[in-house]
C-alpha positions as CSV (number, residue, x, y, z in Angstrom):
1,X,34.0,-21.8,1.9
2,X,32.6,-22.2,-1.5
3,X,29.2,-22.7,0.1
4,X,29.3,-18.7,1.4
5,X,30.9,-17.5,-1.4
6,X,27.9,-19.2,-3.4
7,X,25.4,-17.6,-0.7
8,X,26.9,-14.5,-1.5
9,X,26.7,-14.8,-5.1
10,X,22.6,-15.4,-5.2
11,X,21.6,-12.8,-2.3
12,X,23.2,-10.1,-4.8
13,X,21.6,-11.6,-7.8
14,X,18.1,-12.0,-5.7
15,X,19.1,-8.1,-4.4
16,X,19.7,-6.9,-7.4
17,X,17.0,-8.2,-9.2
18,X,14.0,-6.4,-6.8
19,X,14.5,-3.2,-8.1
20,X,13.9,-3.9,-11.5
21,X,10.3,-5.7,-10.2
22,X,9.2,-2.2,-8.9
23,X,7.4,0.2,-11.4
24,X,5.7,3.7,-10.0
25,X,2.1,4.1,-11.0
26,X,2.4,7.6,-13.6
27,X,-0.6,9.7,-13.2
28,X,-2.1,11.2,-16.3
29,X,-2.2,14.4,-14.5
30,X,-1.4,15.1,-10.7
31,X,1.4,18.0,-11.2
32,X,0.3,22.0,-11.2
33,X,2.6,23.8,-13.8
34,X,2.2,27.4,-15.2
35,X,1.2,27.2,-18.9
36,X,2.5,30.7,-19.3
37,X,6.2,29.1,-18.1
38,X,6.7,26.8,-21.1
39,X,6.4,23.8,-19.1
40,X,9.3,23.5,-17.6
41,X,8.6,22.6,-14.6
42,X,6.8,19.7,-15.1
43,X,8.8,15.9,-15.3
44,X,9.9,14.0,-18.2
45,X,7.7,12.5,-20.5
46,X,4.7,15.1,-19.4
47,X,3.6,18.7,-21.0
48,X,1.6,21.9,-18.9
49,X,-1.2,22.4,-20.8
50,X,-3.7,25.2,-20.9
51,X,-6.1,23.4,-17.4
52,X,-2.7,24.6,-15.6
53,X,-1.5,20.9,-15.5
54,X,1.2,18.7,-16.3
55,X,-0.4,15.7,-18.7
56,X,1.3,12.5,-19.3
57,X,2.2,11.8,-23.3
58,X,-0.9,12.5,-25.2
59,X,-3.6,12.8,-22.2
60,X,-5.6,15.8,-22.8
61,X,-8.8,15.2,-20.9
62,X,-9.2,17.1,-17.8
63,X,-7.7,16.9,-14.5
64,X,-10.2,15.9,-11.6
65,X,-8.1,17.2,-8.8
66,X,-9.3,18.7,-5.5
């Protein structure tokens, strides 16, 4: 019994662990926003800028986007 319970024990660890392994690639810019709007619309931690997108943190450069 202790065996299982064990078994158990280590899948949630092992389960709970993957999550925190996964990280989603940020773009620097990759969202369209309407300066004009205050930004709001674009997601934490980015600001709509003048181009008409949403910039990660400090990125200013310009957005190559089709």
């Amino acid at each position: 019994m202790w065996r299982v319970m064990a078994a158990c024990v280590l899948s949630i660890f092992v389960l709970g662990a993957v999550p925190s392994c996964f990280s989603a690639e940020e773009p620097d810019c990759a969202f369209q926003c309407d300066p004009a709007g205050g930004g709001e619309q674009c997601p934490d931690g980015y600001s709509c800028l003048d181009d008409g997108y949403c910039h990660k943190g400090a990125h200013t450069g310009a957005c190559n986007l089709p």
